[in-house]
C-alpha positions, 0 to 999 in steps of 0.5 A, spaced: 258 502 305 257 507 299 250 506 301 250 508 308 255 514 307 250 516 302 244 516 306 248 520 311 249 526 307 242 527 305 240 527 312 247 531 313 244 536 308 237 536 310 239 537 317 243 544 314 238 545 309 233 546 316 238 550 319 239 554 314 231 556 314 230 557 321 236 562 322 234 569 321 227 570 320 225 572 312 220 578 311 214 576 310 211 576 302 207 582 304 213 585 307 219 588 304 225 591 308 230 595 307 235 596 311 238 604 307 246 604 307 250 610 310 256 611 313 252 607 319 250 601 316 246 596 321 250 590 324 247 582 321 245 582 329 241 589 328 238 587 322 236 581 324 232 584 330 229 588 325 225 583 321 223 580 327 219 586 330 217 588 324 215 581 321 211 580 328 209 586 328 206 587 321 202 580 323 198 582 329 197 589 325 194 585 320 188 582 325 187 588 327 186 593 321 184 589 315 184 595 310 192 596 312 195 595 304 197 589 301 204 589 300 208 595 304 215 597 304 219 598 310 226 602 309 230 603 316 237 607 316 240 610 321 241 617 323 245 622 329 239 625 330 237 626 338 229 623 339 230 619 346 223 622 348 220 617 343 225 611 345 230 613 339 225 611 333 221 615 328 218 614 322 213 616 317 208 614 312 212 617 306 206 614 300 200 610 299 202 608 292 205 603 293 205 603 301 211 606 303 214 608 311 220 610 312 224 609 319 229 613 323 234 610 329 238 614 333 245 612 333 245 617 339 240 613 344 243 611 350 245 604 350 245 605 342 242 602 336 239 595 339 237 598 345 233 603 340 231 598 336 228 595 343 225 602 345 221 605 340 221 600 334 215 596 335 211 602 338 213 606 331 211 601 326 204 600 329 203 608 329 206 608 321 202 601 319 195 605 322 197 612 318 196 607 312 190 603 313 187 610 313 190 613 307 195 618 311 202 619 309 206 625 306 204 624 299 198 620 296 194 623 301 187 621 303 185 627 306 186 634 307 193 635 312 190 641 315 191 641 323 185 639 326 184 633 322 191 632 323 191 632 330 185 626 330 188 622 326 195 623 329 191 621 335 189 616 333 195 612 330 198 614 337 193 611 342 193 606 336 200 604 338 199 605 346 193 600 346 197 594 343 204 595 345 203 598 352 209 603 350 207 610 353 211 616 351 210 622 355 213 626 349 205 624 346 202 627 352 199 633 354 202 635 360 199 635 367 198 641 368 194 644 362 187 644 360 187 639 355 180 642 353 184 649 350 189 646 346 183 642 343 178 649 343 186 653 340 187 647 335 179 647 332 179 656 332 185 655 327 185 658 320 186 653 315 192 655 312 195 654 320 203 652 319 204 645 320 210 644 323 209 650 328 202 646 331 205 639 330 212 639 331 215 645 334 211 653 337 215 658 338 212 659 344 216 653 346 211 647 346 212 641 342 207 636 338 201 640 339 198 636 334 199 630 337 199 631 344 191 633 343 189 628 339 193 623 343 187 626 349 181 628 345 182 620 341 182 618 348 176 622 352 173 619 346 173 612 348 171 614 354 165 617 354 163 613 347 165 606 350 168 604 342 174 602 342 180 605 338 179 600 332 171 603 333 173 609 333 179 608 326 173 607 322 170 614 323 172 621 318 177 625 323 169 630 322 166 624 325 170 623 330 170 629 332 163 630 331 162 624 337 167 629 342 162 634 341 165 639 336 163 641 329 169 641 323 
């Protein structure tokens, strides 16, 4: 009898002990998330879905972009911040050593935090995890951050996350009826000491994401004309790049 019992408790224990393990997936062993404590702290569910976007994400990034660094610190907090435009998530590539990205979610969102987590996470790891293959974060910086090299490499991370998630945010794109060619041409006639939150972020004209947008365009006609892909075109200097759109830098 005490034989049978205790054969039962083993497999009692094993059977736990496998539950356990599948419950909630762990980040991978290049992968280490934070989740940054606020007076808006994640929920178990929120945090759940986070590793499995972020675990899955980091996996198919990796196939595609073998120069993505080894191991990567993620760190996501909430904030109040309204960025709907982009699905109510944001993000940077804040160092290259050691590799680090930090992730915004609007508690502001319609539908909330797991509605966000749903809209705009996967499409921001793919764009912050494509600024470190190619060495592009706020410090540690592989290149010079002025606004034309800016513009392709934002474009490219930008075309980079559309290509592979299938996520298309309008805010990233020149609007329909403005010539693209000017804002590339205005972008490539900067000074090279231009400010950088005026051409990327907010004109005083009332544009927004100059940068983006246009590199979103230029990376894309690039594609077009040339017939490389993304993963081709990530493989070139942002001169290299435009040099294949027609353009001297």
């Amino acid at each position: 009898m005490n034989l049978f019992r205790n054969i039962i408790l083993i497999f009692l224990i094993a059977f736990l002990n496998s539950c356990n393990s599948n419950s909630a997936k762990t980040e991978s062993k290049e992968l280490n998330i934070e989740f940054k404590e606020s007076t808006d702290n994640f929920t178990e569910f929120e945090k759940e879905l986070v590793i499995e976007i972020l675990t899955d994400s980091e996996k198919e990034i990796r196939t595609l972009l073998p120069s993505l660094p080894k191991k990567i610190k993620v760190v996501m907090e909430i904030v109040d911040w309204d960025i709907d435009v982009v699905g109510g998530v944001t993000g940077r590539a804040e160092t290259n050593t050691p590799p680090l990205v930090m992730i915004q979610v609007s508690n502001k969102f319609p539908g909330g935090i797991v509605s966000a987590i749903h809209a705009g996470l996967r499409s921001t790891i793919y764009h912050e995890f494509h600024h470190l293959s190619m060495g592009w974060a706020i410090k540690d910086n592989k290149y010079i951050p002025e606004i034309p090299v800016a513009t392709v490499i934002e474009g490219l991370a930008e075309v980079f996350a559309e290509e592979y998630t299938k996520v298309v945010f309008e805010a990233n794109q020149i609007p329909k009826d403005v010539n693209a060619d000017n804002w590339v041409k205005e972008i490539l006639e900067l000074p090279k000491n231009a400010n950088y939150q005026t051409w990327m972020f907010q004109h005083p004209d009332g544009r927004t994401s100059i940068g983006y947008r246009t590199g979103n365009y230029l990376v894309k006609q690039v594609m077009y004309n040339s017939s490389k892909t993304i993963l081709e075109l990530s493989s070139l200097s942002p001169s290299g790049l435009l040099a294949l759109a027609g353009y001297s830098y």
